[in-house]
Structures are given as C-alpha cells and as structure tokens.
C-alpha positions as CSV (number, residue, x, y, z in Angstrom):
1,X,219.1,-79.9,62.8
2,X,221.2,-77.1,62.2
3,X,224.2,-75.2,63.4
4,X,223.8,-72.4,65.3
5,X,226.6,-70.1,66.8
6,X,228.8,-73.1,66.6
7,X,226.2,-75.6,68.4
8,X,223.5,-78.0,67.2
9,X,220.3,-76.6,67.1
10,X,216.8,-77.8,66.1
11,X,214.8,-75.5,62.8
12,X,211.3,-75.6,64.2
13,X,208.9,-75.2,60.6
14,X,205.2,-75.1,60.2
15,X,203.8,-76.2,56.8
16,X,207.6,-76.1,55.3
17,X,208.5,-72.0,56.6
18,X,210.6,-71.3,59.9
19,X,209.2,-71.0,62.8
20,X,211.4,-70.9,65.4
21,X,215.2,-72.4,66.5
22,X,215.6,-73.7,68.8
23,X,218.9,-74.0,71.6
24,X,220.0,-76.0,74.4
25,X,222.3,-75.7,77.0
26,X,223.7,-78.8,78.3
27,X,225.6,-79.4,81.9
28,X,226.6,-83.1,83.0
29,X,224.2,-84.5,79.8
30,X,221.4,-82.4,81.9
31,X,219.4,-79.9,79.6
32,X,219.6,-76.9,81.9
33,X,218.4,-74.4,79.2
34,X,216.6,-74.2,76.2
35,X,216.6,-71.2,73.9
36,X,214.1,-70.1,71.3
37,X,213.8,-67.7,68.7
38,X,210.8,-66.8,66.5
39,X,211.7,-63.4,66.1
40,X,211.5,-62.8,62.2
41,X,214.4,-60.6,61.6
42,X,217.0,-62.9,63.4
43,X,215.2,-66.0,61.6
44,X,216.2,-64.3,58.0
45,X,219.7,-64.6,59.1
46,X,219.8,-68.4,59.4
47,X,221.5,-69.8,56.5
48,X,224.1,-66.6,56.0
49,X,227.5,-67.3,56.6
50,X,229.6,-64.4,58.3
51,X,232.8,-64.2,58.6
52,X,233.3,-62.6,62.2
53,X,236.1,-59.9,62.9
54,X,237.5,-58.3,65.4
C-alpha cells in the first residue's frame, strides 16, 4: 500500500517492478470507482515527493 494524491492506494508489481496503482473511490463504504495506472511515465513518479505551489 501506498499514498497516492493524499489517499491509500494499492502498488500492483510483477516479479518485484511496478506494474500498475491502483485507486479507489469510496461513497457510503461502497467502492464506486477504481482507478489504474500502468502508464510508465506517471509510474516513474511514484516515490517523488513534490512540494505543490500555487
């Protein structure tokens, strides 16, 4: 499990790289969305702290 924009998220791996995250959205303790990202350039960013201005 990681954190992800703020929110748990689960690190999907296949034989120890990353695969995928993946997000849900929860209403009422319902999973009404889920979220998933395999796309290589976002996936690089995992782990990299920003510090977000405006």
């Amino acid at each position: 499990m990681v954190i992800v924009n703020g929110a748990p998220a689960l690190r999907l791996e296949l034989d120890g790289e990353l695969e995928a995250v993946a997000t849900f959205t929860v209403a009422d303790g319902v999973v009404t969305a889920a979220y998933i990202v395999r796309n290589p350039h976002k996936l690089g960013l995992l782990g990299t702290e920003r510090v977000l201005t405006r």
